[in-house]
C-alpha positions in Angstrom: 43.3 -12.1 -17.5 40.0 -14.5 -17.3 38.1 -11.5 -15.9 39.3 -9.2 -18.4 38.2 -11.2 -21.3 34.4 -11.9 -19.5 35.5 -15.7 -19.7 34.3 -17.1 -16.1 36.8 -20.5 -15.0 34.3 -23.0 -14.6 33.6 -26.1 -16.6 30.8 -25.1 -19.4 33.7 -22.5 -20.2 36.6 -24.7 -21.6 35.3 -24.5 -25.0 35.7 -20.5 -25.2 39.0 -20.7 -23.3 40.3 -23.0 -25.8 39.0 -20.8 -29.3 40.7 -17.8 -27.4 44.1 -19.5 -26.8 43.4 -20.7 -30.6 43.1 -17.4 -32.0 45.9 -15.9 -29.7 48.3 -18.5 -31.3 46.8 -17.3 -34.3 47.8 -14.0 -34.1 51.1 -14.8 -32.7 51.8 -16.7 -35.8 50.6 -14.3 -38.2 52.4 -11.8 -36.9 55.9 -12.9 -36.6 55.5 -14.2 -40.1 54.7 -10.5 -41.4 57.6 -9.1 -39.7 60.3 -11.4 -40.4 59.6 -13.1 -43.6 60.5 -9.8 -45.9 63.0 -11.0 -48.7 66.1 -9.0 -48.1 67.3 -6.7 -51.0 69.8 -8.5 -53.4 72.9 -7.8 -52.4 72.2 -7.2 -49.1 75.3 -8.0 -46.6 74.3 -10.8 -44.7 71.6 -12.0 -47.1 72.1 -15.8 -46.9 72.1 -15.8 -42.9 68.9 -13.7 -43.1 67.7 -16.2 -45.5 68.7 -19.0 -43.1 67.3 -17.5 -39.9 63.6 -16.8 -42.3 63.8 -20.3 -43.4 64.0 -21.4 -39.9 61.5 -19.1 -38.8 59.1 -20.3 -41.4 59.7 -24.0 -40.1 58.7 -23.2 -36.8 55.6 -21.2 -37.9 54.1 -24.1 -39.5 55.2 -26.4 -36.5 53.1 -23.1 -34.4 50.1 -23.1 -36.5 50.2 -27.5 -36.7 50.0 -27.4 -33.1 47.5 -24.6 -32.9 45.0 -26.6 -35.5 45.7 -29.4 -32.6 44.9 -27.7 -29.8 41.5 -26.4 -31.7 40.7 -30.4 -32.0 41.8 -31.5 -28.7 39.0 -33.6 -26.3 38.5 -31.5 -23.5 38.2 -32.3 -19.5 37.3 -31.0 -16.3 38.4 -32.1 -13.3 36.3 -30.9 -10.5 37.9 -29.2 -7.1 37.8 -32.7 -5.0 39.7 -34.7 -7.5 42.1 -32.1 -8.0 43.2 -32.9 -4.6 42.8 -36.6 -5.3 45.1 -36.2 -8.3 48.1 -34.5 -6.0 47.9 -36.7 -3.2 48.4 -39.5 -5.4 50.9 -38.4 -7.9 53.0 -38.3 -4.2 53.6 -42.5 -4.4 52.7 -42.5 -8.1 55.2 -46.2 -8.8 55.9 -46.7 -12.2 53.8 -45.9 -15.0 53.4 -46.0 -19.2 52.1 -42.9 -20.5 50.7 -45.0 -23.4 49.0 -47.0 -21.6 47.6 -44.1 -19.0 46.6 -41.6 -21.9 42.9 -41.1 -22.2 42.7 -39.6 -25.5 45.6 -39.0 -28.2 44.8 -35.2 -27.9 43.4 -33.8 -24.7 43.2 -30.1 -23.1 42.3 -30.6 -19.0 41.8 -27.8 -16.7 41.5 -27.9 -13.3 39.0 -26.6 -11.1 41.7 -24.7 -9.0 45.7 -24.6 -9.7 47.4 -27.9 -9.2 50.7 -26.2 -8.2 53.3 -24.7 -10.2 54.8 -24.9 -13.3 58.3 -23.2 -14.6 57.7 -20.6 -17.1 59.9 -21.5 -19.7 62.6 -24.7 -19.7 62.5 -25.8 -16.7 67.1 -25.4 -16.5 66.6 -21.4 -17.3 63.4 -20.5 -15.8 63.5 -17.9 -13.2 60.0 -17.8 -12.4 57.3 -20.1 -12.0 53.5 -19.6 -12.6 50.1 -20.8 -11.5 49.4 -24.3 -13.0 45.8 -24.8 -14.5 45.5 -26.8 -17.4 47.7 -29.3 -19.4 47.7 -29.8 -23.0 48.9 -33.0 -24.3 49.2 -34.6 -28.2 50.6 -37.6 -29.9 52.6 -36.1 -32.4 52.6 -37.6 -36.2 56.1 -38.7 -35.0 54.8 -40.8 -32.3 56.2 -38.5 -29.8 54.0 -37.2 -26.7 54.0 -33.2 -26.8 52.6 -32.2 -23.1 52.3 -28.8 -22.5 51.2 -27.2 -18.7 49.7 -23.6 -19.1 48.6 -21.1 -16.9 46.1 -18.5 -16.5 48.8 -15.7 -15.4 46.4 -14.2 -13.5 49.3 -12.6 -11.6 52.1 -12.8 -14.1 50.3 -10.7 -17.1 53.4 -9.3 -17.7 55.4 -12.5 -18.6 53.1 -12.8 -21.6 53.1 -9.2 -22.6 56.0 -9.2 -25.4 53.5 -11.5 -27.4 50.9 -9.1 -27.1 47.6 -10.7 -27.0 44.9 -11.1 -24.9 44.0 -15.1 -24.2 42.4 -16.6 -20.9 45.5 -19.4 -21.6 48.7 -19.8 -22.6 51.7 -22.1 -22.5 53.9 -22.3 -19.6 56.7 -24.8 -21.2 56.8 -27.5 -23.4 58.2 -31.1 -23.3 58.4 -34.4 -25.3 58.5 -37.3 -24.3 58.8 -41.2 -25.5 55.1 -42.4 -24.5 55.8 -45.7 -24.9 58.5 -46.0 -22.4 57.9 -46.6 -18.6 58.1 -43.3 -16.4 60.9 -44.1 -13.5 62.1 -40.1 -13.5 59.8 -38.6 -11.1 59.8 -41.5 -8.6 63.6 -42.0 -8.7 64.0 -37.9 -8.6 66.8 -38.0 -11.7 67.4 -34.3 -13.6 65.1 -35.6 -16.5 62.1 -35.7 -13.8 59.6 -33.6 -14.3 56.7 -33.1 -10.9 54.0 -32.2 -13.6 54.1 -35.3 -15.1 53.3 -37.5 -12.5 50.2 -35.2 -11.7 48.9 -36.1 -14.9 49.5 -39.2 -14.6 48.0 -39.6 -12.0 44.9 -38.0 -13.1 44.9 -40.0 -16.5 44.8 -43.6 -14.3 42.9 -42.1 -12.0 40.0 -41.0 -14.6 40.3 -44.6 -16.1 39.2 -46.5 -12.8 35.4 -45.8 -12.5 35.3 -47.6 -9.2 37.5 -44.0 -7.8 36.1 -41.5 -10.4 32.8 -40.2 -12.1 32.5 -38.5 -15.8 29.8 -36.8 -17.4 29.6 -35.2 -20.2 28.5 -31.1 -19.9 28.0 -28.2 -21.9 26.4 -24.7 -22.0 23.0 -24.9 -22.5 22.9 -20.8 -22.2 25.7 -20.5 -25.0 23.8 -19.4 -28.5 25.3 -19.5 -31.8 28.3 -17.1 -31.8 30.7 -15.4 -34.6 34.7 -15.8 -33.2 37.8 -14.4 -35.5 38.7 -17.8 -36.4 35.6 -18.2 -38.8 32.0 -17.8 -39.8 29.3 -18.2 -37.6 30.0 -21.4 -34.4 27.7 -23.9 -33.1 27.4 -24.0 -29.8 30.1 -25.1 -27.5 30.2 -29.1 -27.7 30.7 -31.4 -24.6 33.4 -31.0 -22.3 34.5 -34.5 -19.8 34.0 -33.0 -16.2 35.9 -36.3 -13.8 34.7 -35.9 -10.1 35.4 -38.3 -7.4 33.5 -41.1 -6.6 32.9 -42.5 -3.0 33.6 -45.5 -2.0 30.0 -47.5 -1.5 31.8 -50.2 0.4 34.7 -51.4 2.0 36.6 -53.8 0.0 36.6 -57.7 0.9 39.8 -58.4 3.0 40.7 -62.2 2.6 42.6 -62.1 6.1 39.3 -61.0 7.7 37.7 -64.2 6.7 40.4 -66.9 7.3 39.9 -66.3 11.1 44.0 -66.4 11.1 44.1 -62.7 13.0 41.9 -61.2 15.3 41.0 -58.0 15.3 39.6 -55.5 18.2 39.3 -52.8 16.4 38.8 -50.7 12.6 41.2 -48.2 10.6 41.1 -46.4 7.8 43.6 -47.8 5.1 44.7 -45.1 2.8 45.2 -44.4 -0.8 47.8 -46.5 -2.6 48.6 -48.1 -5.8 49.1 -51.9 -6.8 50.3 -52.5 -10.3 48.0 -54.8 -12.6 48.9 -56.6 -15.6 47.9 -55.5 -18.9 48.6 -55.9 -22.6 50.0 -58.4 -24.5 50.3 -62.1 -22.3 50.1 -59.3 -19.4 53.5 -58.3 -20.2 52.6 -55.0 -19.4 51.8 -53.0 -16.2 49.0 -50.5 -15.6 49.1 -48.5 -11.7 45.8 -49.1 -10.2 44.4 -47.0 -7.2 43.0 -48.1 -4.2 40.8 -45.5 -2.8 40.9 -45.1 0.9 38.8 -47.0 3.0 38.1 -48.9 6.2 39.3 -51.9 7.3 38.2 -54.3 10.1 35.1 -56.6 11.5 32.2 -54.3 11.1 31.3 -54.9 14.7 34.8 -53.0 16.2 34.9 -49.8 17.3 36.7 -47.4 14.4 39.9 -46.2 15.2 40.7 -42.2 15.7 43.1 -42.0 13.4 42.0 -41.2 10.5 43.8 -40.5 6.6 42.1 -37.7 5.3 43.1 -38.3 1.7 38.9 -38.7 0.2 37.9 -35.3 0.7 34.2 -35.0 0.0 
């Protein structure tokens, strides 16, 4: 669908992608309201529960075009190929976590450089296909509530977005809400209210807040001129999109059992990826996952070990 629209999936891009989705939703909107909110002629059998089902339908336009006027102000990020991969193999032993506390940015759109996986089209209980997962949306609602939303590109699946007729480089896979503020145990404990996605992003969130493990910059489309869109007059030029890459390691962390001469070692390994919680917030009350990014361990002057984790791949 990318292709179709001339919108190439790269970085400098995310800004288009997003004013396409925008005015898809648009549209969308627009439309549903011109066909279903006709007044029914008085008398009409069945008026009231027509009235009751346009009522409703109203309700949920203006929820549609709220969240659309969202996603049109949402912070947007890039994460680059290599972190991708850093993000999965993470989220795998991802311990407990606070969304709250992990969230970079009440209102973010990410996309990643390649598909993280997939994502049930529709709620996950009646889905009957699943699709390419690209990007996440996320928002703290008015409510307090955290709206997170994976899409896909349906580069193969065109036809599971047909019946809303439009032509966007994005759309929605499913929808879910969840209390932000409340520790995530689901995913880690595998219960029915787990959902995979979620540790991926949260992964990625803590993972783009450590900049000992990750490196941001900010990017945009120095080609890109002025433009006119069907959302409004004339646009400036694309602003700044957040492209997280990893970072290497520059050296091996200090290991206190190294130095206390306690052990003896005749040889080095590589240690790999893990999390240790840290205290945070309020008289530490609260705990924050931090990553330890692989590395070697072992007196400098041994011989390194063949095995090897291959989690840091760059």
């Amino acid at each position: 669908m990318s292709r179709r629209q001339g919108v190439p999936w790269a970085a400098t891009s995310v800004p288009e992608i997003r004013r396409q989705w925008c005015n898809a939703l648009d549209l969308t909107a627009e439309r549903f309201t011109s066909q279903g909110m006709s007044p029914p002629p008085p008398g009409t059998p069945g008026s009231r529960r027509l009235e009751r089902m346009q009522s409703k339908l109203a309700a949920e336009m203006e929820i549609m075009k709220t969240e659309t006027r969202a996603i049109g102000d949402a912070e947007m990020f890039w994460v680059a190929r290599d972190m991708v991969d850093t993000a999965l193999d993470a989220a795998a032993t991802l311990p407990e976590w606070t969304p709250a506390l992990a969230c970079p940015t009440p209102n973010g759109l990410l996309c990643w450089a390649k598909p993280a996986g997939t994502v049930p089209f529709g709620p996950r209980p009646t889905a009957t296909t699943d699709v390419p997962w690209d990007a996440v949306w996320w928002w703290m609602r008015p409510d307090g509530q955290l709206h997170m939303s994976p899409s896909s590109r349906f580069t193969k699946h065109a036809d599971l977005i047909a019946p809303f007729q439009v032509t966007t480089p994005l759309w929605s896979a499913h929808t879910i809400v969840i209390d932000p503020t409340q520790p995530r145990t689901e995913e880690a404990n595998g219960t029915e209210a787990a959902h995979p996605f979620v540790s991926v992003v949260g992964a990625a969130w803590l993972l783009m807040g450590q900049p000992a493990v990750t490196e941001t910059r900010a990017i945009t489309d120095t080609t890109a001129a002025p433009r006119t869109g069907g959302r409004g007059p004339e646009l400036a030029p694309p602003p700044a999109v957040t492209l997280i890459d990893i970072r290497r390691p520059q050296r091996t962390p200090h290991d206190p059992s190294e130095a206390t001469g306690e052990r003896q070692y005749h040889r080095r390994w590589w240690v790999g990826g893990h999390w240790r919680q840290q205290a945070c917030g309020p008289n530490h009350s609260q705990r924050k996952p931090i990553y330890v990014a692989p590395y070697i361990k072992g007196p400098e002057d041994k011989p390194l070990s063949s095995e090897r984790v291959n989690v840091w791949r760059r």
